[in-house]
C-alpha positions in Angstrom: 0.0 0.0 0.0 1.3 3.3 -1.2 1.2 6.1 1.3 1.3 10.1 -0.3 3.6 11.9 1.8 3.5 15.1 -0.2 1.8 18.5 0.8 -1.8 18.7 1.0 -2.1 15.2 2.4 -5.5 14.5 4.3 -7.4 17.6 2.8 -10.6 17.1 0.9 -10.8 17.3 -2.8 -13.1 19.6 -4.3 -14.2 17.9 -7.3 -17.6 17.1 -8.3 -18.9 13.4 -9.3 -21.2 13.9 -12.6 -21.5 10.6 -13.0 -25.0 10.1 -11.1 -26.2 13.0 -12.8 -25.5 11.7 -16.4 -26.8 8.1 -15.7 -30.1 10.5 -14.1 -29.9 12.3 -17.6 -29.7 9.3 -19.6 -32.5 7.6 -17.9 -34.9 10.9 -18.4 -34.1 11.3 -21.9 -35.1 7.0 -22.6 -38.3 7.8 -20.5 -38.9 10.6 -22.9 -37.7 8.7 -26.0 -40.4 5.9 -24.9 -43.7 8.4 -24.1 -43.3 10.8 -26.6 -44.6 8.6 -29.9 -47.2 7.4 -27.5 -48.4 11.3 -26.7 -48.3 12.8 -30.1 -51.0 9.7 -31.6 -54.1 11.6 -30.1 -57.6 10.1 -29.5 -60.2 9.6 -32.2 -63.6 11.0 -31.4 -66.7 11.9 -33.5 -67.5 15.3 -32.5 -71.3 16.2 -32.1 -73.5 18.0 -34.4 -75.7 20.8 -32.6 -77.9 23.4 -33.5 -75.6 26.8 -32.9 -76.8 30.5 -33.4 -74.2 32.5 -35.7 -71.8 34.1 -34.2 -72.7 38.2 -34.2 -70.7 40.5 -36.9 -70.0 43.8 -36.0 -68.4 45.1 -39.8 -68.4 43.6 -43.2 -67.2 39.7 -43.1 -65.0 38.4 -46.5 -66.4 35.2 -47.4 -64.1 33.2 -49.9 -66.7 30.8 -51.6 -64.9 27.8 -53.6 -67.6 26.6 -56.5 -67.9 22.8 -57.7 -65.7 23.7 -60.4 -63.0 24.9 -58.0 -64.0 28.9 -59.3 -62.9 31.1 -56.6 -64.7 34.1 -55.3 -64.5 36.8 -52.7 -67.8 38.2 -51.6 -69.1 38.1 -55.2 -66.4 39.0 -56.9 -64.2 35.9 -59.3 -60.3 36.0 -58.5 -57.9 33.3 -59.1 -55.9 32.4 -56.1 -52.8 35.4 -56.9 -55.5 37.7 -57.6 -57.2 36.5 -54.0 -53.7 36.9 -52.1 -53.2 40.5 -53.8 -56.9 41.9 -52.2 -56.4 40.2 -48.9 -52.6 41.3 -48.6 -54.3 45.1 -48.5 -57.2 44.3 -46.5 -54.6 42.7 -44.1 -52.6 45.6 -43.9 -55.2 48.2 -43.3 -56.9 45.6 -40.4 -54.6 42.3 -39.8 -56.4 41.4 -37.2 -59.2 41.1 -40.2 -61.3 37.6 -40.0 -61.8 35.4 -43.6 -64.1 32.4 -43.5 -64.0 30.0 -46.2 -67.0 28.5 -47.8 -66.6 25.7 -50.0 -68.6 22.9 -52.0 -68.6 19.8 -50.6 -67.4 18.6 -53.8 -64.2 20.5 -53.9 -61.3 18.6 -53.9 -59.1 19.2 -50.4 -56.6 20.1 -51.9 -57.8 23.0 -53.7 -59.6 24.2 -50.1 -56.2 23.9 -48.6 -54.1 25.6 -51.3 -56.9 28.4 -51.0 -56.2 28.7 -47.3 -52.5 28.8 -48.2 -52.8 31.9 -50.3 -54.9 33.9 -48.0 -52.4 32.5 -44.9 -49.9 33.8 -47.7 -51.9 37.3 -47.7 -50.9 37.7 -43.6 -54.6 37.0 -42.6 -54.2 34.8 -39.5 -57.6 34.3 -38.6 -59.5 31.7 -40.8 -62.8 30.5 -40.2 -64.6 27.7 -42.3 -68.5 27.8 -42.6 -70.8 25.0 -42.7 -74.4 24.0 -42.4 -76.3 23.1 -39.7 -77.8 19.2 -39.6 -80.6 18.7 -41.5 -83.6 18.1 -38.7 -83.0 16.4 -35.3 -83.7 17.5 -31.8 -80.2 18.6 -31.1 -80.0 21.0 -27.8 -78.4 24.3 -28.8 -74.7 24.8 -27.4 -73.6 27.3 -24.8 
């Protein structure tokens, strides 16, 4: 047995073990490895249908209307989707807090709703509403 008979000898070391707190690291980062596919799969539910009153509009709404044959119109007026980023790119910067709802055929392909919600996104409108109908019939109770 070797004995240290330089200076210093019996005084404490001052050095820090990191070895518990990378196995504590290592440990945390499998249990986060493991739950975080399991987190991001979501639960499948079938949402209700109700009877809801229209929300109340205080100034003129822009309704973007997508027709059967994939025509697109603002209000009444026919643009194609540049045309449609154009208008909403000044309406957004006079109000960008501005709201746009898009109505579309059921018939429309999603892809065309989706690249129309692209260019207004594209115009700076954050706000994006889609409109449907309300169930045909039933005895629904009204939401609150």
């Amino acid at each position: 047995m070797a004995m240290d008979s330089g200076p210093g000898r019996g005084q404490m070391v001052s050095q820090i073990n990191v070895t518990p707190l990378v196995d504590v690291m290592l440990v945390l980062l499998v249990i986060f490895m493991v739950t975080a596919p399991i987190i991001q799969q979501g639960v499948e539910v079938t949402l209700p249908s109700v009877k809801a009153e229209a929300l109340p509009g205080k100034e003129e709404q822009f309704v973007v209307s997508i027709t059967k044959d994939s025509q697109i119109y603002l209000n009444d007026t026919k643009l194609s989707a540049d045309e449609l980023t154009d208008k909403l790119k000044a309406i957004g910067n006079e109000r960008p807090d501005r709201q746009v709802y898009i109505r579309a055929d059921d018939q429309v392909p999603y892809g065309q709703v989706i690249r129309t919600m692209a260019a207004i996104k594209a115009a700076g409108i954050e706000n994006v509403g889609m409109v449907t109908e309300m169930p045909a019939g039933g005895t629904d109770t009204p939401a609150k």
